[in-house]
N, C-alpha and C positions, 0 to 999 in steps of 0.2 A: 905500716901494719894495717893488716884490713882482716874482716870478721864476718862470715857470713850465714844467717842459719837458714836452712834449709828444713821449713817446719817452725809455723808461728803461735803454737798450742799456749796452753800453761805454764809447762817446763820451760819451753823456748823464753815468753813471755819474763818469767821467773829471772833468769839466766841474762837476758836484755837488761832487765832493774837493774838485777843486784852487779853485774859488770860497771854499769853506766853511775848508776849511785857511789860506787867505791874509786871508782876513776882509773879502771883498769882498760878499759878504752873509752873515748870517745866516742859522741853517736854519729859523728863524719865518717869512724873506720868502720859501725859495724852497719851489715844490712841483712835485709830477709826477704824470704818468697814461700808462699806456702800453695800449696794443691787448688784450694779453690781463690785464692786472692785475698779471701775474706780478711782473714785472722791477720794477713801479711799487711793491708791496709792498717787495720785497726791497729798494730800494734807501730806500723811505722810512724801513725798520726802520732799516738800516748810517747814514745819514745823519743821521736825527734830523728830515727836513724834510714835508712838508704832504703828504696822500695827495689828490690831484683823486679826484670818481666821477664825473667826463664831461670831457671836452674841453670842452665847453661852459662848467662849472661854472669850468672853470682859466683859461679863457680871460674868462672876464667878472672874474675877481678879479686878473688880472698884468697888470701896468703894461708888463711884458717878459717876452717870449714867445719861445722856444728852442724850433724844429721840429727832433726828433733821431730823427727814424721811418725807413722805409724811404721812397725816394726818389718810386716809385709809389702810395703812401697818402697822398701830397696829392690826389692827384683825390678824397678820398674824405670832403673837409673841403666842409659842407655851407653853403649861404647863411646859415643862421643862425650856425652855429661862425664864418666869414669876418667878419662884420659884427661878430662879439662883440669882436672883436681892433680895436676903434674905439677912435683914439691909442693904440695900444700902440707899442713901439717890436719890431720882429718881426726876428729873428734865425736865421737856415736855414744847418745843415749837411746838406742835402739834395744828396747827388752829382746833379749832372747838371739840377741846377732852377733856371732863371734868373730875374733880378729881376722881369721880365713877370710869369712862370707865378705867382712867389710874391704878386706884386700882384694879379693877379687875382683869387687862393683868398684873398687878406685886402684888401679893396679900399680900407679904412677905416684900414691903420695907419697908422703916422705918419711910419714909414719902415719901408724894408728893407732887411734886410743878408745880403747872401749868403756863405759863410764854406766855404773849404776845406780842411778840416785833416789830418792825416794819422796813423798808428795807432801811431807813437809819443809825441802826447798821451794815449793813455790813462795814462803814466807822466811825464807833462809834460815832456818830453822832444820833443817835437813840433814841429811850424812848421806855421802857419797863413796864408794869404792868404786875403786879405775886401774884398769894395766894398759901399759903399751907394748906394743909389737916389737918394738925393738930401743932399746936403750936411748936413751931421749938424749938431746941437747938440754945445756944449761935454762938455755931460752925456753925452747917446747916445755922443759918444764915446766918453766915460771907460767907458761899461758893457763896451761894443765889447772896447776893449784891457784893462780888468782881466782878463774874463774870459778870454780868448785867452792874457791872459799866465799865465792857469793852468795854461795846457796845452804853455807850449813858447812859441819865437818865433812873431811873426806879425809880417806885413808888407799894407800895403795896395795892391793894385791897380786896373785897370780890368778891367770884366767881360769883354772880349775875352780878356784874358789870363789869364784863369782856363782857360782849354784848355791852355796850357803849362805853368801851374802844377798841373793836374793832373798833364800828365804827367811834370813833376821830382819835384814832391814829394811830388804825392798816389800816385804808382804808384811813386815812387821804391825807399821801405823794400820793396818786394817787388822788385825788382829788386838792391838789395843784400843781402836774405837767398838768394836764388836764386844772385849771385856766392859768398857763403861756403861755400853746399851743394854748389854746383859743385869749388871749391877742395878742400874736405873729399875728395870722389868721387876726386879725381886723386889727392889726399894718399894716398888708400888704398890706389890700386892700386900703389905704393911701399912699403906694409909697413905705412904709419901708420898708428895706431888712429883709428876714426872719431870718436869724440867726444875723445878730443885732436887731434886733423886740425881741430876746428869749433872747440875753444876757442881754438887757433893763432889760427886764420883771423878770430875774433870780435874777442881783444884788439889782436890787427896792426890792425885795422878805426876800434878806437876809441882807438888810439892815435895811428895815422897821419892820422886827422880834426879827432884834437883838433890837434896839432900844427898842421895849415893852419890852423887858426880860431885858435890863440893866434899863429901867427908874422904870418899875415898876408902871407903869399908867394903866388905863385903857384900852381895843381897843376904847371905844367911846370917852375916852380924848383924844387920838393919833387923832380920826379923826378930832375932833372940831378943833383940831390944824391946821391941812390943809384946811380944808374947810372955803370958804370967799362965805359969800351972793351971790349970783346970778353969782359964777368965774365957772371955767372952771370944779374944782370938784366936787361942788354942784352939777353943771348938769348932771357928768359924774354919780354921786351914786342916785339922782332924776328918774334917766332914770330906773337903774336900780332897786327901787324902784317900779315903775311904772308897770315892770315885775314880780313884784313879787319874787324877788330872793333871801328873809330873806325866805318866806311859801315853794319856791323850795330845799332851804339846810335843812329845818326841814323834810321835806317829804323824802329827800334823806339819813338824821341820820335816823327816823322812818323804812325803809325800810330796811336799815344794821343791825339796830337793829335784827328788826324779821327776817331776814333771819341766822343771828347769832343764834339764838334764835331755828331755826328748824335744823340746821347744829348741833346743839347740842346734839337733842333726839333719843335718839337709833331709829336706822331702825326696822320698822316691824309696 
């Protein structure tokens, strides 16, 4: 078995650890090569795993193959690199590339998998949605969910719905750090210091998440729980009612959506 990523960023980075720490491969099977060298060095030093000198050269020695580049440097994968990927099993967290584009740049694997994860795997802390091309092997799986499960949960879906999965989970963490910063801003013009205003608003955040994931309630039973007739929270979610801030986060899913949705259609 051999493992090769193509692209030594964060995620790749991320995806390296949490493989090598869990013991889903070894750092003998996996290796890397990235566009400038840079990152592909730095991470082969940290890791212990294989230095590629070409896309080419990584691509003819792994069995499985991890696209972790920028999203527009797949046009950049040449007939010969494409063909080298014959039976490989090919694995893409490339935003915005769907199973087609990725067939076509490798026309010869043996499947594909397209994978949208989100940027708190880099601390495996993460969730993942992924489909493949076509009905996987026992094996292809298992590679699929080890590695995914390095970086956080994952769940499988259909490629349609990789447009809403972007915009829950893949755009989600910035939508939740933008609430805390938000929070933090109001906190201040109150007296409160800003970086206690954001640790407030961070541990309320991972407190109150774990909570629905260990009770298994609903969000609107967690709120009735807090909320007392005419106190202090009625008024604080009242207000925000009143602005309309359920029709502004639908308008802001609706918007990720379609723009996921045009990021997807061939140029021209």
């Amino acid at each position: 078995m051999s493992i090769g990523f193509i692209g030594a960023g964060n995620l790749a980075r991320a995806i390296v650890l949490g493989i090598l720490e869990k013991g889903v491969f070894s750092s003998q099977e996996v290796s890397c090569i990235s566009g400038s060298g840079k990152t592909a060095r730095a991470l082969s030093l940290e890791a212990g795993i294989g230095l590629s000198s070409s896309r080419l050269e990584l691509l003819n020695q792994s069995n499985t193959v991890i696209l972790a580049f920028k999203p527009q440097h797949l046009d950049t994968i040449t007939e010969e690199e494409g063909n080298a990927a014959k039976g490989s099993l090919l694995i893409s967290v490339l935003a915005g590339r769907t199973l087609a584009s990725l067939r076509s740049a490798f026309p010869l694997a043996r499947n594909v998998v397209r994978v949208m994860p989100n940027t708190p795997s880099r601390i495996g802390k993460g969730v993942s949605a992924y489909c493949f091309e076509n009905p996987p092997t026992n094996d292809d799986r298992e590679i699929v969910e080890s590695m995914l499960g390095a970086l956080g949960a994952s769940y499988e879906v259909n490629e349609p719905q990789m447009h809403i999965v972007t915009a829950v989970s893949g755009c989600g963490p910035a939508v939740f750090f933008q609430f805390i910063d938000f929070v933090a801003q109001a906190a201040e013009t109150h007296g409160l210091e800003r970086s206690l205003a954001t640790q407030l608003a961070i541990e309320t955040g991972i407190g109150s998440l774990e909570l629905m994931k260990q009770s298994g309630q609903l969000p609107s039973e967690l709120v009735d729980e807090v909320v007392s007739p005419n106190g202090v929270t009625h008024a604080l979610l009242e207000s925000l009612k009143s602005a309309d801030w359920s029709e502004t986060i639908h308008k802001g899913i609706d918007t990720a959506v379609n723009r996921s949705e045009e990021l997807s259609r061939p140029a021209g």
